[in-house]
C-alpha angles and dihedrals in degrees: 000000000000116000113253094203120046121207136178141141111229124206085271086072076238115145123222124201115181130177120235125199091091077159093062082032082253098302111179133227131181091267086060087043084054103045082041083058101048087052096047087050094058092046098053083052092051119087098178091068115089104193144333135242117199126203150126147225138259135026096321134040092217143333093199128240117005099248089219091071097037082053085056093045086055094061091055131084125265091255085054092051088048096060094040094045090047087062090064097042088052088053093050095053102046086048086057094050111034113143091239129064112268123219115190114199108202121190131169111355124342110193136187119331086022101068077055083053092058094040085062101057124076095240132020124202120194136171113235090253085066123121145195145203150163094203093163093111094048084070099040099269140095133231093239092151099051099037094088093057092042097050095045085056105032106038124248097260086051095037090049085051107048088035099053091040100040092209128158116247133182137243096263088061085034083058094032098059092041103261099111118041096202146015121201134156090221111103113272105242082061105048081054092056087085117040086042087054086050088056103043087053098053115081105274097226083053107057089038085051092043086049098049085052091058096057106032086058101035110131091353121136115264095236131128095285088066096039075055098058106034086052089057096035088065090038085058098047092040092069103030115106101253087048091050091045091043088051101047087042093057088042098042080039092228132126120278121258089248082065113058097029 
């Protein structure tokens, strides 16, 4: 039986989750939330990984939630929605706050709950070919679980566009209305390079702190609770390990410990 979820760690220390159904263009069901899970778990409890990438293969990056299984889910009872609904949600928010960088590779379509998927990850990559949609209302249902992760990137003017209308729209709007972070027509394992070798050289407290800040202040008033935090949170990372060996590295000019281990 082929996997329907891939997962490896490379030398990078980099991990890799790819999705797996090319045949149902990687169409996701609660038994593939549950197997994401798992692998977003161990990878929030290991400190050796310095970022993920998350892709699939095949034509298309996603087409959303298998509609045989959202056909099952109808004929159950609202308790029953709840607790299978909850799975996803709790995908999506570990996704979004998962201690490493995220990289999400999206080729071909990604529908629905994808373009969620996307939301979730730090950068998102696409060819120009590219496409989006959240399709959920064309169907008769809503993408409750995901809004909160396209309207914090979009935009809500964009996000109640492309949400109301369902239409399909490109990478270059993707890109324009802040989804997708890059377009190139490099593939997409090669326009990553980069950016993953960026991460990996920076000190790996610091980008999980940096990431944590990020989240912890987005959209919060500037006011004297976040002038708080952001001052102990550099006092923190100043005489930590990592922030007294990054320091002595820059002013000796040699390379940080991080670097040579």
């Amino acid at each position: 039986m082929t996997d329907t979820v891939l997962f490896h760690i490379d030398a990078q220390q980099v991990a890799w989750l790819t999705l797996n159904k090319p045949e149902v263009h990687n169409a996701f069901d609660d038994q593939i939330i549950a197997q994401l899970l798992a692998h977003l778990r161990d990878i929030e409890g290991n400190t050796s990984v310095r970022a993920l990438v998350l892709n699939s293969n095949g034509k298309n990056f996603s087409a959303g939630a298998d509609l045989g299984w959202m056909r099952s889910m109808a004929a159950k009872n609202r308790e029953q929605n709840v607790a299978d609904a909850g799975e996803l949600g709790q995908l999506m928010y570990e996704l979004d706050n998962l201690r490493v960088p995220t990289i999400a590779l999206v080729q071909g379509a990604a529908f629905g709950g994808a373009v969620g998927l996307a939301a979730c990850c730090d950068m998102v990559l696409a060819n120009p070919g590219s496409s989006f949609c959240l399709s959920e209302v064309k169907i008769g249902l809503i993408p409750a679980v995901i809004c909160p992760y396209v309207i914090r990137n979009m935009g809500a003017r964009a996000a109640r566009r492309y949400v109301l209308t369902a239409e399909r729209f490109f990478a270059a709007d993707a890109m324009r209305h802040g989804l997708v972070t890059e377009v190139t027509e490099d593939p997409l394992t090669e326009a990553a390079k980069p950016l993953l070798q960026a991460i990996v050289n920076n000190g790996p407290a610091a980008v999980a702190a940096a990431k944590r800040l990020l989240l912890d202040i987005h959209q919060r008033p500037i006011n004297e609770d976040v002038v708080r935090t952001t001052v102990e949170r550099i006092a923190d990372i100043r005489v930590s390990d990592e922030g007294q060996e990054g320091l002595s590295a820059f002013l000796e000019k040699r390379k940080a410990g991080w670097l040579t281990n």
